[in-house]
Structures are given as C-alpha cells and as structure tokens.
C-alpha positions in Angstrom: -8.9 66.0 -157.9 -6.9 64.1 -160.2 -7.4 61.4 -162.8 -6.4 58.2 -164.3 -5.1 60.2 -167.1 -2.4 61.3 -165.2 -0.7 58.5 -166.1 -2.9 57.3 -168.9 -2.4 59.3 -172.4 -5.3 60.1 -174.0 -5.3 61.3 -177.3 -7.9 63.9 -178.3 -8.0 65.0 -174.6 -3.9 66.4 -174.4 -5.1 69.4 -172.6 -6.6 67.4 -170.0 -4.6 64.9 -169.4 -1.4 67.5 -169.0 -3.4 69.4 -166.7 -4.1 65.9 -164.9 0.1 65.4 -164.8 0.6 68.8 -163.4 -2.1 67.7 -160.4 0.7 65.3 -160.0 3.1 67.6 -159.6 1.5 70.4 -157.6 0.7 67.7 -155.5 4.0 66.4 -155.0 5.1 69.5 -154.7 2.9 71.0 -152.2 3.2 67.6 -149.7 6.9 68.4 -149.4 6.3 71.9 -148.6 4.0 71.4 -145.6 5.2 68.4 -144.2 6.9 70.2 -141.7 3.5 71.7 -140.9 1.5 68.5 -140.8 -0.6 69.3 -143.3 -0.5 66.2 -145.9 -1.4 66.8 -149.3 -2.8 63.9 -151.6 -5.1 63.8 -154.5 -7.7 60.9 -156.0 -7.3 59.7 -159.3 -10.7 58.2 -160.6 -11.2 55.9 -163.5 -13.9 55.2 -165.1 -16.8 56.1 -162.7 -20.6 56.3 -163.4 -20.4 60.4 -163.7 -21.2 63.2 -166.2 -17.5 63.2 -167.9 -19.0 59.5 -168.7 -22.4 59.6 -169.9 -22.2 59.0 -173.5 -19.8 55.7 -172.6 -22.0 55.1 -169.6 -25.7 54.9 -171.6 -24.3 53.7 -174.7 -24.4 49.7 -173.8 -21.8 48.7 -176.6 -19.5 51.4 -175.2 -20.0 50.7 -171.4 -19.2 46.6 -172.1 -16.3 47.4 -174.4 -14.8 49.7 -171.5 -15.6 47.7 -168.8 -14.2 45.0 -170.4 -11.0 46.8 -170.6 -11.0 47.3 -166.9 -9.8 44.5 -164.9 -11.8 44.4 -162.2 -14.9 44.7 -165.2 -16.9 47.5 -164.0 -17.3 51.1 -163.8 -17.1 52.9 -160.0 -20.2 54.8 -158.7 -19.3 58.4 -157.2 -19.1 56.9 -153.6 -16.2 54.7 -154.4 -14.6 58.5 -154.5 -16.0 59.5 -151.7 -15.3 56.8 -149.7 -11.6 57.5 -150.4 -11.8 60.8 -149.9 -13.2 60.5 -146.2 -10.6 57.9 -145.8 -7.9 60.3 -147.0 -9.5 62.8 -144.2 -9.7 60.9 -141.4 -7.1 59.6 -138.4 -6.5 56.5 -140.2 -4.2 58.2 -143.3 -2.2 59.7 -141.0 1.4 59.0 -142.4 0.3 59.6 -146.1 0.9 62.2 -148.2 1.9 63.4 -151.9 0.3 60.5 -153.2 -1.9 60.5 -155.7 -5.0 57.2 -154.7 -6.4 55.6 -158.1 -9.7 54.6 -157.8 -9.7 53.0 -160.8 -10.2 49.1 -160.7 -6.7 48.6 -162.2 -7.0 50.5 -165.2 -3.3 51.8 -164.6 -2.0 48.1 -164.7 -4.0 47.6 -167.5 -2.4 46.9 -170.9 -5.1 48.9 -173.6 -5.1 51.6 -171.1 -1.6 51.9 -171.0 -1.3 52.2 -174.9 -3.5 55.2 -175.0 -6.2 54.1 -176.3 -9.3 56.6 -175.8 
C-alpha cells in the first residue's frame, strides 16, 4: 500500500512520505523482476479517504471543507473506493498491468496546492 504522498511532499511527514517513494520503487522494481513469472506487482495510492490517518481533518468540519475543497473532484474517498481497486487489481480484468502504482485520489496529484506541498 502506497500513498498520494509518493508523489506529494509533505512537510512534517518526510519519513513518510520517503517511505511512500520507496513503495514506488520496490514496486517498480519487483514488477520487472517477476514478469517473466506472471506474477504482476502494483500498489494503490490513496488520498484523502475517510480513515484513521484522517480523523482529526475528517471530524474537524473547517478542516474537512478546506481539504475537500482542495481536491478536485471535492470530496474525500470512503475505504471501499480502495477496495474496489484492489479487487479490480486482483481480478482477470488487470491482466496486462503491472508496476504501476493506481491513485485513488480524486485528482489530488493534478492538483495545484497539492503539488506545492502544502500539508
């Protein structure tokens, strides 16, 4: 499991988003090395979704609006939406995939104030 802040800076949170990049990379790194096997490697990279690592944004209503509003599609994921993908990822139907890392993230990698690492 990855993040959005593989990408995304995030100051305050270095540690975690570094370990986030090296995902990436193990990832990556892993998908070419069992190709040849079959075996695809991928990882999810959630945004902001409606789970612990968010409670203080998520119950805080000023906090929730002012991050939501930040996201372009304006609202924060519930768990499923990660589940969903990650079914999806383990199914028939994402067969030819792999080393990719899937954003579930309702654009907040396009997104400008994202992108300037604001946390």
């Amino acid at each position: 499991m990855s993040s959005v802040h593989e990408v995304i800076p995030w100051p305050t949170f270095a540690s975690y988003a570094a370990s986030k990049g090296g995902v990436r990379m193990l990832t990556q790194s892993l998908a070419l090395e069992y190709a040849h096997y079959g075996i695809r490697i991928n990882a999810i990279g959630p945004g902001a979704i409606n789970t612990p690592i968010n409670k203080e944004k998520m119950q805080d209503d000023a906090l929730r609006k002012e991050l939501e509003e930040m996201i372009p599609m304006k609202y924060a994921a519930e768990p499923e939406a990660v589940a969903n993908v990650a079914a999806w990822l383990a199914s028939e139907q994402s067969t030819y995939i792999t080393g990719q890392t899937i954003f579930i993230d309702g654009g907040m990698t396009l997104y400008p104030s994202f992108q300037g690492g604001k946390g």
